[in-house]
N, C-alpha and C positions, 0 to 999 in steps of 0.2 A: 504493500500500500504506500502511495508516495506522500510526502509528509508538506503540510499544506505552506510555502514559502512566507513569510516574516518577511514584510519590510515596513523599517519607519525612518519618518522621517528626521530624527534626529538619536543620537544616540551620546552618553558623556562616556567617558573612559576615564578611571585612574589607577593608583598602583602604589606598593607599599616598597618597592624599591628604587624608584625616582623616574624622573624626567627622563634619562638616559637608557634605560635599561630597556638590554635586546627584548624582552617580552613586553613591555609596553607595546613596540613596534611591532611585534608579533601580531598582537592584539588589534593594532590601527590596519594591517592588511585585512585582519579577519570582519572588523567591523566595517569596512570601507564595502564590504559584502551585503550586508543588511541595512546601512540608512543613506540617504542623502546627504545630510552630515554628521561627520564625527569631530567630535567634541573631546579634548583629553586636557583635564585637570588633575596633575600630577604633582607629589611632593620635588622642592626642589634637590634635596638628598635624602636618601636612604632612610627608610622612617618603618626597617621591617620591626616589629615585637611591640608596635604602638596600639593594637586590640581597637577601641573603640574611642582610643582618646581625644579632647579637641582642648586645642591651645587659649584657654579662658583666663590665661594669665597675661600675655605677652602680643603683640599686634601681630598680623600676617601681615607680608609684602608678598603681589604677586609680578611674575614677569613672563612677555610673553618671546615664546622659541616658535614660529613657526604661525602657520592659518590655523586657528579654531585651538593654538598648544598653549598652554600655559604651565607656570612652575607657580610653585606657592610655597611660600618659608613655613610649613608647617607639616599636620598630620595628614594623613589618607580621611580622615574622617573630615578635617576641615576643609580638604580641596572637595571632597562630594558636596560639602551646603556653599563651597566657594560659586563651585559651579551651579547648582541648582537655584543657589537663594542670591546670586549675585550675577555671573557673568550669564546665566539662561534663565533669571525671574521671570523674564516675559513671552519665554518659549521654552518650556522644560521639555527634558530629556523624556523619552517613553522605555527607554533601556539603559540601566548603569552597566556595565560593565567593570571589574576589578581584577589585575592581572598584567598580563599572564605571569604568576609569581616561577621566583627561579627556587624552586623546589617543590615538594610538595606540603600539604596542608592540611594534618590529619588526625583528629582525637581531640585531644586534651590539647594538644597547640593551635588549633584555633580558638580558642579564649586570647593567644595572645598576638596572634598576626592581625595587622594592619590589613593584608588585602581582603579578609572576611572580615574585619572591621568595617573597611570603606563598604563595601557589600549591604552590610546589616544597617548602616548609618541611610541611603539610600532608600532602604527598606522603609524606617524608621519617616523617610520623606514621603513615603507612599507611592515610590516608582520600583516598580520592578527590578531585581539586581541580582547579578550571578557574579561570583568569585572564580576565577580561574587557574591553575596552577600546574607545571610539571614538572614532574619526578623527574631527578637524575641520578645516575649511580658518580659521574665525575663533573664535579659543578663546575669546572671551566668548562665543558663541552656538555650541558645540557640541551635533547633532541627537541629543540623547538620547532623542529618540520612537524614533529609530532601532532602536537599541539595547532600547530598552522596548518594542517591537513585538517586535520578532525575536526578541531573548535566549532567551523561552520553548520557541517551538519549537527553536531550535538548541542547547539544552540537551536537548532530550527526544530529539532525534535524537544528540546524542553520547553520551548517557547509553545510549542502546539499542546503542552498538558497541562490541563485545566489546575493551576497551584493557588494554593489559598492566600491572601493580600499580604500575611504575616509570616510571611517563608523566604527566606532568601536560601539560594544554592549553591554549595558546594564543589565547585567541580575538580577533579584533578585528574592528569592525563599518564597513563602507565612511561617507564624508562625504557620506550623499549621504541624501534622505527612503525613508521602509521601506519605500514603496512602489518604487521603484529600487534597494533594492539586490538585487544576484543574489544566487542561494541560494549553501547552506555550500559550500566547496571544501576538502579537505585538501591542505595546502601543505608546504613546507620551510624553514626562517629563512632562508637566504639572506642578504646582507650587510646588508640593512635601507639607512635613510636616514643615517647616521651616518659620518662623515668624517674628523672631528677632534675632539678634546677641545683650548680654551684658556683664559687665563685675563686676567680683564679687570681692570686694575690702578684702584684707584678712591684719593682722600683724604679724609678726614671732617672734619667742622669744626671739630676741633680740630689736622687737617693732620697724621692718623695716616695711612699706605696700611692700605688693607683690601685684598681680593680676591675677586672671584669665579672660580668655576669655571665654566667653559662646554662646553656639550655640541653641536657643529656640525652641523647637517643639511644638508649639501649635495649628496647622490647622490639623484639625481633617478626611477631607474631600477636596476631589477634584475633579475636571469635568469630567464623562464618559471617559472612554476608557485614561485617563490616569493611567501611570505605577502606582502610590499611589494608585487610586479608583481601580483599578483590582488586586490590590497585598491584599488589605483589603477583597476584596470579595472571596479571596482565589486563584488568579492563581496565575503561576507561569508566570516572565512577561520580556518584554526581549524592550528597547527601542534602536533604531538606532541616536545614537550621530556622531556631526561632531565637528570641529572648527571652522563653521563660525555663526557667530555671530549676523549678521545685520542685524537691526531690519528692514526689507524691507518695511515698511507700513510707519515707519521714514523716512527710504533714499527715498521712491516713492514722501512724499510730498512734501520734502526740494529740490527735482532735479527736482519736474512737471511732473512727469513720471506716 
């Protein structure tokens, strides 16, 4: 059965690893696919591990790189109301797009990435929004043909299913060439590859401690029909996120319910 074609007329695009990053421009070939224009407000650097945050302290400056491109000194969350509530108030977007991330996107670490942040923020606006991202096994050579192959049609097939106003999607695309990966699968988050959070004590040459923050991947494996265990087995894999949180199995014992 053929999947009934998507187009609109305007579309935004941003990303949780900047202005520059090859998957942004992954994303601008893929979108240049589905609208008339495309729209890309993107952080001016690197702003992965930022979840849903927006800069309610400090001013944004934006600047622009390009027709319809812009940078913005802040978060993923703030370039999606930059765009929406500022540079498209008078003609919004009918599709966000966020992506294409240079990895993947899965469990327990999306609580803390930017580009299902920007996604959910989107959501949150009342426009339609998918997150995007692909696996690699060597992050200098991540197969973004992959992704640049597939994206299209698996956009046009989730676009054609009927998703409820409070859902934004998950996507991420297996480590493997387009021609091997399996079609869409709808999954579950599941715990993802993420372990532990620590922190790596470092001294600078003036013999200050700095810090970093570290993020652990060490679960190798996860339960059926989660997004990790079917992105490993090679599909291409698409989970339906919300913002509500509640552990219901908590709130059913603590109310008697």
């Amino acid at each position: 059965m053929t999947q009934p074609t998507h187009r609109f007329e305007r579309i935004l695009l941003t990303n949780d690893d900047g202005i520059d990053a090859p998957g942004l421009k992954a994303l601008e070939q893929v979108a240049a696919q589905l609208a008339d224009e495309v729209w890309v407000v993107a952080p001016r650097d690197d702003q992965s591990g930022t979840s849903h945050s927006l800069s309610l302290h400090a001013p944004l400056r934006i600047s622009q790189h390009g027709n319809r491109r812009f940078a913005v000194t802040g978060t993923p969350g703030d370039c999606v109301i930059m765009g929406v509530q500022h540079l498209l108030k008078d003609a919004r977007p009918q599709l966000i797009l966020s992506g294409i991330n240079r990895g993947a996107n899965l469990g327990m670490e999306t609580v803390f990435s930017g580009t299902v942040g920007a996604a959910m923020t989107g959501m949150l606006l009342g426009i339609r929004s998918i997150a995007l991202s692909q696996a690699y096994i060597d992050r200098a050579n991540a197969p973004w043909d992959t992704a640049l192959a597939q994206a299209p049609g698996v956009l046009q097939q989730l676009l054609s299913m009927d998703w409820p106003t409070d859902v934004c999607l998950n996507v991420n695309f297996p480590s493997c060439s387009a021609q091997a990966a399996l079609p869409l699968t709808i999954t579950r988050q599941g715990a993802g590859p993420l372990s532990s959070m620590s922190v790596r004590k470092e001294v600078d040459p003036r013999g200050f401690d700095y810090h970093w923050i570290k993020l652990d991947n060490a679960r190798d494996a996860d339960a059926p029909g989660t997004e990790m265990a079917e992105l490993k087995a090679g599909h291409i894999t698409v989970t339906p996120l919300q913002f509500e949180r509640t552990h219901l199995a908590a709130f059913n014992d603590a109310t008697g319910r």
